[in-house]
C-alpha distance (Angstrom), angle and dihedral (degrees) to the residues before:
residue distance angle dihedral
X1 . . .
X2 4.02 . .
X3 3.56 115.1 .
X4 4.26 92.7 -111.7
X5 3.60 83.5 65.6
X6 3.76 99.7 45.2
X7 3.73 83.7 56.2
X8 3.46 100.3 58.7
X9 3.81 131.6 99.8
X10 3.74 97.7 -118.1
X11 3.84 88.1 59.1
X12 3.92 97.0 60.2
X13 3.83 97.4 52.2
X14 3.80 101.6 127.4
X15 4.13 112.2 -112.5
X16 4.10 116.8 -134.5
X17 3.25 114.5 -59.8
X18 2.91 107.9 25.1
X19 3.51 131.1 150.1
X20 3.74 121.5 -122.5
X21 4.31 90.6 -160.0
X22 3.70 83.9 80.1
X23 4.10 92.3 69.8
X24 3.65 96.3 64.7
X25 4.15 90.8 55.8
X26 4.02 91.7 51.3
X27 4.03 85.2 43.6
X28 3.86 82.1 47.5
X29 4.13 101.0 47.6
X30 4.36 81.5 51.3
X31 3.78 97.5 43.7
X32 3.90 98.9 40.7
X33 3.98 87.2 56.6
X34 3.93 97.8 49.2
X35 3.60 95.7 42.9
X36 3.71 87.1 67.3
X37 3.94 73.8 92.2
X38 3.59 88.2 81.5
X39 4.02 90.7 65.4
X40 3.77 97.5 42.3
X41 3.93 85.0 110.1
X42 3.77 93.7 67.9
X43 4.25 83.2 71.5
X44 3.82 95.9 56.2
X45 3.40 104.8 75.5
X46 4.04 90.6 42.7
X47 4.39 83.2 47.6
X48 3.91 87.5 60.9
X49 3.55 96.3 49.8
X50 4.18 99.0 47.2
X51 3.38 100.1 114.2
X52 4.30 96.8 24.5
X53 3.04 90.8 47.7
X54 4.24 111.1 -170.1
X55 4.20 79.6 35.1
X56 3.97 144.3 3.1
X57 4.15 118.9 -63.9
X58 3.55 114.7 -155.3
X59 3.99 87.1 -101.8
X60 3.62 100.1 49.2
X61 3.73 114.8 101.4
X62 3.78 127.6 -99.3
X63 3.37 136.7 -108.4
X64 4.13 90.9 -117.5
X65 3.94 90.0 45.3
X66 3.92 88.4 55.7
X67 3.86 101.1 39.8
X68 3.58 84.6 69.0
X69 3.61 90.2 63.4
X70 4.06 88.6 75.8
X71 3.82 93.6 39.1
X72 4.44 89.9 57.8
X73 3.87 81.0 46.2
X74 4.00 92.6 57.8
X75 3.84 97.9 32.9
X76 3.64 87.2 58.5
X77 3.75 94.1 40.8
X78 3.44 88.4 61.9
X79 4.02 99.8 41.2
X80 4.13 86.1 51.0
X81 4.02 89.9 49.6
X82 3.48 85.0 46.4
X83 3.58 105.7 48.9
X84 3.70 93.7 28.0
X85 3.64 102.0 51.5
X86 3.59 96.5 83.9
X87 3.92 88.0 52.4
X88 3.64 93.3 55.0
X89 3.56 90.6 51.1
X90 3.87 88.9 60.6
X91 3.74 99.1 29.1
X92 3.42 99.6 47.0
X93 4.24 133.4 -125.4
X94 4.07 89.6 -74.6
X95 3.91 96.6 57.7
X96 3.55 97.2 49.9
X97 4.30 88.5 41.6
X98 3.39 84.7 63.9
X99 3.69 97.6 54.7
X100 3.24 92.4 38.7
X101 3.75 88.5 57.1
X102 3.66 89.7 56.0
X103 3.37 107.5 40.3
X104 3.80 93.4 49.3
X105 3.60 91.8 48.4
X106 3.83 100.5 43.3
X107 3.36 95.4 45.1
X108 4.23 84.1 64.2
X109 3.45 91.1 52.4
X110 3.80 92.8 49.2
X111 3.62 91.0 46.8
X112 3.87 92.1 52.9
X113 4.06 86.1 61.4
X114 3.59 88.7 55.2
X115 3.48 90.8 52.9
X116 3.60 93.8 47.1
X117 3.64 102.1 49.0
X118 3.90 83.7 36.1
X119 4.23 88.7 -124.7
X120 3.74 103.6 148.1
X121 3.45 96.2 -162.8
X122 3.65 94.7 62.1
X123 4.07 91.4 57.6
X124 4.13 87.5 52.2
X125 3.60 86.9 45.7
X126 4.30 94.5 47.3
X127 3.55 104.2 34.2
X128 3.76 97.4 20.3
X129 3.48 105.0 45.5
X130 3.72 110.5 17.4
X131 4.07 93.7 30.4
X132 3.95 87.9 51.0
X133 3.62 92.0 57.0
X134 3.51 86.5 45.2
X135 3.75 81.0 53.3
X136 3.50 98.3 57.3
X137 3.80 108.3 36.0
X138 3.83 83.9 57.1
X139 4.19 98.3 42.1
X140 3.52 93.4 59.9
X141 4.51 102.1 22.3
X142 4.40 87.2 94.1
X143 4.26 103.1 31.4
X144 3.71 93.0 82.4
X145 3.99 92.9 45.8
X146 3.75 94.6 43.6
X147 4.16 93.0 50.4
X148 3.72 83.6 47.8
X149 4.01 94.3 52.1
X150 3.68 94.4 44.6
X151 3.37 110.4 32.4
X152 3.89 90.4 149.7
X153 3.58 90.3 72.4
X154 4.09 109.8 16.2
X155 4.04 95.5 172.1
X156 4.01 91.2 51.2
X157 3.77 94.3 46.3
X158 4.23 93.4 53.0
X159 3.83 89.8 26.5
X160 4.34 81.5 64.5
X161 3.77 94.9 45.0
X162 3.95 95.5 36.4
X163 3.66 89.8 50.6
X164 3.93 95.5 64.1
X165 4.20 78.1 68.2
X166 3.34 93.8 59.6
X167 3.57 92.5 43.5
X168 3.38 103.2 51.3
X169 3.87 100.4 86.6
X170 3.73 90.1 56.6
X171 4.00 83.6 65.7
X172 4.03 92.5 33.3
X173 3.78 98.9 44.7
X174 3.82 92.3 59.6
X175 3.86 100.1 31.3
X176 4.38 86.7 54.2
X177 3.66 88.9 49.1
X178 3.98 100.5 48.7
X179 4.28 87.4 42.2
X180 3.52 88.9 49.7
X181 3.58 101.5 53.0
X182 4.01 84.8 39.1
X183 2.92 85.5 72.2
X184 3.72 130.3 35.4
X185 3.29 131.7 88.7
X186 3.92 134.4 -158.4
X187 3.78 86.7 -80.3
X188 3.60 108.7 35.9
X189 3.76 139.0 36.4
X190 3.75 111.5 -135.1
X191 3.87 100.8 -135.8
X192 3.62 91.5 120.3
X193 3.61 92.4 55.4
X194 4.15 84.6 45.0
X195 3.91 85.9 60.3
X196 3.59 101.3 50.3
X197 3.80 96.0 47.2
X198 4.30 89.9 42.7
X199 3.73 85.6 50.5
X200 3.96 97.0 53.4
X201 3.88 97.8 40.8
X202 3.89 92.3 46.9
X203 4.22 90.6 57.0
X204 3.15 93.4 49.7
X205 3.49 96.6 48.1
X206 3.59 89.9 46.0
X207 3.61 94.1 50.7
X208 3.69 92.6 60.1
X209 3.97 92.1 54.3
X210 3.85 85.3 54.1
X211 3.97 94.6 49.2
X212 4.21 88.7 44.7
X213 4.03 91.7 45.4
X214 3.62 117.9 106.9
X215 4.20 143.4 177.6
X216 3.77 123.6 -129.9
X217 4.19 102.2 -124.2
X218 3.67 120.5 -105.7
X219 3.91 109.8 -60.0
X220 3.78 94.3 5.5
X221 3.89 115.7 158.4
X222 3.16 128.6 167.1
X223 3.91 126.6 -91.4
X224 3.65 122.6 -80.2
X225 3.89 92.6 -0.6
X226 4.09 134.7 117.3
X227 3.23 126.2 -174.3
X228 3.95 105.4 -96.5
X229 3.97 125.2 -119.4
X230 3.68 100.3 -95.8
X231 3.87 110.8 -116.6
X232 4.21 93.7 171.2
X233 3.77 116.5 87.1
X234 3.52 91.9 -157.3
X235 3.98 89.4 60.1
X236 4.13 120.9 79.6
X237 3.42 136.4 -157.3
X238 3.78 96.6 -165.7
X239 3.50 120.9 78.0
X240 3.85 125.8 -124.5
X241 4.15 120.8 -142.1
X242 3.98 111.8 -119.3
X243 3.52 88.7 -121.7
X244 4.38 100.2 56.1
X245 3.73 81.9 34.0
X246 3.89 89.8 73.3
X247 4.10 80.1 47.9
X248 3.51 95.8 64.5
X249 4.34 125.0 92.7
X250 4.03 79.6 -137.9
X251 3.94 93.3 67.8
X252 3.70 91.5 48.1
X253 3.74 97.2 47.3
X254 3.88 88.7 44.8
X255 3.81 85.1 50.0
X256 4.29 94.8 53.0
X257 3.85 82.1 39.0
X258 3.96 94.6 61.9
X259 3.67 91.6 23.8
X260 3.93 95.8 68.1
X261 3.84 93.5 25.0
X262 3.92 83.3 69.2
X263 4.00 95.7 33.9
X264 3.97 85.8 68.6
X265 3.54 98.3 43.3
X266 3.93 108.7 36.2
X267 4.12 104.0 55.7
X268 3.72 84.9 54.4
X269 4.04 92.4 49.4
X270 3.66 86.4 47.6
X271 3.86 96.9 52.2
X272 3.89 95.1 25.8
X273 3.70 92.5 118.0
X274 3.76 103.6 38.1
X275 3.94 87.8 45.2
X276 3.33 99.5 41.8
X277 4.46 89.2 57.6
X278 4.39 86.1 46.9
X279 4.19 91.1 44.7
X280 4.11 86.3 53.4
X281 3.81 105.1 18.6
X282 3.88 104.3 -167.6
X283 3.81 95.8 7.6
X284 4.01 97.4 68.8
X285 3.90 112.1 54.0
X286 3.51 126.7 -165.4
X287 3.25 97.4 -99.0
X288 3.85 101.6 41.0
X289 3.87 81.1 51.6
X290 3.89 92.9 63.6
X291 3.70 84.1 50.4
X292 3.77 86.8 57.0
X293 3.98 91.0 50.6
X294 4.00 83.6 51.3
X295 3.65 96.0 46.6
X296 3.69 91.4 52.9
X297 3.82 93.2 40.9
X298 4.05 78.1 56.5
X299 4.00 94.1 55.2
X300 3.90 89.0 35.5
X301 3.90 85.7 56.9
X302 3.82 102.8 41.0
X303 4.00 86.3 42.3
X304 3.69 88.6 66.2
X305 3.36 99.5 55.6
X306 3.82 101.2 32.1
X307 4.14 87.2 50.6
X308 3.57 90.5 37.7
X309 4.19 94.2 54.0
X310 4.09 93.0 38.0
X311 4.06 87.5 54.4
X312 3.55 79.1 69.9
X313 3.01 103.2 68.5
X314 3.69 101.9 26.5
X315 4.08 107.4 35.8
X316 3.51 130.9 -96.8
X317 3.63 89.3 -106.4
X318 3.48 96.8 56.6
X319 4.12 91.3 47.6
X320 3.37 91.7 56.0
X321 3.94 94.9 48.7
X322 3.86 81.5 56.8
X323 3.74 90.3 53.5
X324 3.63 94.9 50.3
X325 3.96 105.7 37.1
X326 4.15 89.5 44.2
X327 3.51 94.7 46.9
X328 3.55 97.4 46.6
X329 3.94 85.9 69.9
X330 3.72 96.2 38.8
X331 3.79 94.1 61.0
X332 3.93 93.3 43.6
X333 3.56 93.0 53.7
X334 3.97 95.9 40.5
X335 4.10 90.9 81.7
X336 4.21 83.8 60.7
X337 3.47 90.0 55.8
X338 3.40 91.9 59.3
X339 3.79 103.1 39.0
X340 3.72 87.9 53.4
X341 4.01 98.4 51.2
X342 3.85 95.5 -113.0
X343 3.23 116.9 149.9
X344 3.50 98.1 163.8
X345 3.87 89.4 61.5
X346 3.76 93.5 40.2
X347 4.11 85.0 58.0
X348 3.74 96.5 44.5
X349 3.97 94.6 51.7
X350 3.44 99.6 50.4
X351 4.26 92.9 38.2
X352 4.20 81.4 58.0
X353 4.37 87.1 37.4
X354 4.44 90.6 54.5
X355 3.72 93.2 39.8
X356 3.75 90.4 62.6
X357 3.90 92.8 33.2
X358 3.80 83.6 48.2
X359 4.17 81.6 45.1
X360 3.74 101.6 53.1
X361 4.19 94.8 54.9
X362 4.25 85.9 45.7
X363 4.21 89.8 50.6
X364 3.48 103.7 34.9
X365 4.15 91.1 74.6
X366 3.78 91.2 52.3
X367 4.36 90.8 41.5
X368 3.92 83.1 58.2
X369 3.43 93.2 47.4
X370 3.42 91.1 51.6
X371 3.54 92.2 44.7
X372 3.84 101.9 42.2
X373 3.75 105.9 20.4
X374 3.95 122.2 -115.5
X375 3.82 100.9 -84.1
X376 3.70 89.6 96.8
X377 3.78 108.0 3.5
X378 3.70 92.5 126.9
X379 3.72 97.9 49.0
X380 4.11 83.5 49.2
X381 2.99 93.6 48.0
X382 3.88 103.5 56.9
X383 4.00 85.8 48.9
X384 3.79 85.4 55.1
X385 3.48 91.1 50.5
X386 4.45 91.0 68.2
X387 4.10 81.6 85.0
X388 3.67 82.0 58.7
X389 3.75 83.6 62.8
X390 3.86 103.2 38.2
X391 3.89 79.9 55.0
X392 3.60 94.3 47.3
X393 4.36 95.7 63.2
X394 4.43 85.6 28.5
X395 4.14 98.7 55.5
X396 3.83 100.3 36.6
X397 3.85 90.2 41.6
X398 3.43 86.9 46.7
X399 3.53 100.6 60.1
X400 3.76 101.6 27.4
X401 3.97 98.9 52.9
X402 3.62 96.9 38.0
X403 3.92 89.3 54.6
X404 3.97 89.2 46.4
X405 4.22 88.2 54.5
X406 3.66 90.1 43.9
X407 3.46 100.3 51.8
X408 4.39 85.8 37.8
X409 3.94 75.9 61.0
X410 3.98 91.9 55.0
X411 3.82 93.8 -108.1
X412 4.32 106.9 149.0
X413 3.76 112.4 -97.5
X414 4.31 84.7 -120.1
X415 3.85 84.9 60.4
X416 4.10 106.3 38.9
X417 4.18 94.8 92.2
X418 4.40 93.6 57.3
X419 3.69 93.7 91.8
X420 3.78 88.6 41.8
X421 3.63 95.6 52.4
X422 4.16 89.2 51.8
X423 3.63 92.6 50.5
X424 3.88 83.0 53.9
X425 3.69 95.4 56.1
X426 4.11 90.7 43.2
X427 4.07 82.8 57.4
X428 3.91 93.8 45.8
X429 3.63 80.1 59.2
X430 3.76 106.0 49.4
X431 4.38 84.5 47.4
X432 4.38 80.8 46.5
X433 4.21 83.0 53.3
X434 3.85 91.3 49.0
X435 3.52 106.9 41.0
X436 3.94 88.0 51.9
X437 4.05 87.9 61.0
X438 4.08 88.3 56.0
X439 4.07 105.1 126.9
X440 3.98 133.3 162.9
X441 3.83 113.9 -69.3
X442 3.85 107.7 -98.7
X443 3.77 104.1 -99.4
X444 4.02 93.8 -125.2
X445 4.10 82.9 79.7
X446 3.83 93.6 58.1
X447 3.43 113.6 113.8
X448 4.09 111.6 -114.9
X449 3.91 130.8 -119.8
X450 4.65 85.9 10.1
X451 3.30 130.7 83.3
């Protein structure tokens, strides 16, 4: 068998027998390697330091130069979701594995010549651009598949598979760290070296979810289940085309609802370990503050599928009202934490603030579902996904310019996030606003003759 045909769709439709519990590992193998997203902020302080070395030279870049590193990475995950969703729909989840694979992975090894020749434009364009498409070709390749394996329990199947994206800083954070100090020297900080060895393991890792990865065969379900008489409102049995989808007030409002859900969770996961040192100068080392990126990547993974498998039972509506209406009070109270020297608290709030951020992204799959039908839910959902990307430039601008003017204005490093965190929680409560006006889909956007 050439490897054109082992790539295409008709190749990966699962034989008798088999068992759909082996999805959710080759979802896992992709998702576990592009989560490592989540950690990219335990590089940044190391970046400014490349040429000072033990601290900043005047030619070394700066923190708000390299924080836009992460935000290329999501603006692009989003445009490739986007663009490429209706390509994976025809393609198939192996095809767009595969590219993920190499995108993801090239665009370390592209990065690591940036780094090398100290050419910051090359890491945007390697892990920014080309690792962001990487990004999204691999977010979105097994959603579809999963939803169509387990459609008994929709949130639970992508809640499993989006979870390994949440998780895969607690592997990252730890892994950069130990390479890193591998090795440098007196005279050199090995991220470089980090890059190329990150970009080699996460292909091949990658690779193997795309060889495991499998479709259910035309009209598949699984044994001993039918469909159940639909008693929610909120849940369809017609499908909606991707095109009248993008018609619909539903789309829109889904598309502010995950927009500003992500806003308030990602400039914080982008800064965590650089704010985290300034909140507790002294008290929060490096090191302990890469185990604070993992321990949030923890709650940002088990959110996902603990949201994800409650929605359920109890709507995605009424999830996401939890996200908004808790978090709201979370991120108002998170400047007291600091002000009174708590780290304890400090952890606790923003453990409880990731595992709904983590949350949102697992739901929102099964919400359009719901909302939509599964005809085209993966194609939806990678257009969905571009709020993914406005909130990938708003939250980590957000946070990392409004900390630069406040400390310009003499405010104490420990105290430059407050006004940040109460624009968060005025956010929470715009997406609280739109989520509340979430209705059926008018039934002139069905699709005709299908359901």
């Amino acid at each position: 068998m050439s490897s054109s045909s082992w790539l295409d769709r008709a190749n990966t439709v699962a034989p008798p027998g088999f068992s759909r519990w082996m999805v959710p590992p080759a979802a896992l193998c992709i998702h576990l390697c592009i989560g490592q997203a989540y950690a990219f902020s335990v590089f940044n302080l190391p970046m400014s330091k490349l040429i000072g070395i033990t601290e900043s030279a005047p030619d070394d870049w700066k923190l708000t130069s390299l924080g836009w590193i992460f935000s290329i990475a999501i603006v692009f995950l989003g445009l490739a979701a986007a663009f490429g969703g209706t390509w994976l729909d025809r393609v198939g989840p192996r095809k767009a594995m595969v590219a993920a694979a190499a995108c993801f992975g090239g665009g370390f090894l592209v990065g690591a010549a940036g780094i090398s020749t100290h050419q910051l434009w090359l890491v945007y364009l390697g892990y920014g651009v080309l690792g962001g498409i990487g990004l999204g070709l691999g977010y979105i390749s097994p959603v579809k598949t999963l939803i169509t394996w387990f459609p008994d329990r929709p949130g639970m199947a992508t809640g499993m598979a989006i979870m390994g994206f949440g998780g895969g800083a607690f592997v990252a954070s730890p892994l950069s760290v130990m390479l890193m100090k591998h090795f440098s020297t007196e005279t050199h900080i090995g991220v470089a070296e980090t890059f190329m060895v990150l970009g080699v393991v996460y292909f091949i890792v990658m690779m193997i979810g795309a060889m495991l990865v499998r479709v259910p065969a035309e009209g598949w379900k699984p044994e001993g289940w039918t469909p159940p008489v639909v008693q929610n409102a909120m849940i369809t049995t017609q499908n909606v085309h991707i095109d009248d989808a993008m018609k619909t007030p539903q789309f829109w409002l889904l598309w502010g609802v995950l927009c500003l859900n992500v806003t308030a969770g990602i400039g914080v996961l982008g800064q965590a370990s650089a704010m985290s040192q300034e909140m507790f100068p002294g008290r929060i080392t490096p090191a302990s503050a890469a185990g604070f990126v993992g321990l949030l990547s923890i709650f940002n993974m088990l959110g996902r599928f603990f949201w994800a498998s409650t929605s359920d039972y109890i709507g995605r509506k009424a999830t996401y009202m939890c996200f908004f209406a808790l978090g709201i009070v979370l991120y108002a109270i998170v400047p007291w934490s600091g002000q009174t020297g708590s780290i304890f608290f400090f952890v606790a709030f923003y453990a409880v603030i990731l595992s709904m951020y983590g949350g949102g992204f697992s739901t929102i799959p099964a919400y359009l579902r719901d909302v939509f039908g599964t005809r085209y839910v993966g194609a939806i959902h990678g257009r969905l996904l571009t709020a993914w990307s406005v909130a990938g430039v708003l939250g980590p601008v957000l946070v990392n310019y409004i900390r630069q003017y406040q400390i310009d204005s003499g405010v104490a490093k420990a105290d430059a996030y407050t006004v940040t965190m109460y624009i968060m929680a005025g956010l929470l409560a715009v997406g609280f606003v739109l989520n509340l006006m979430m209705k059926p889909v008018d039934a002139r956007f069905h699709m005709t003759g299908e359901k």
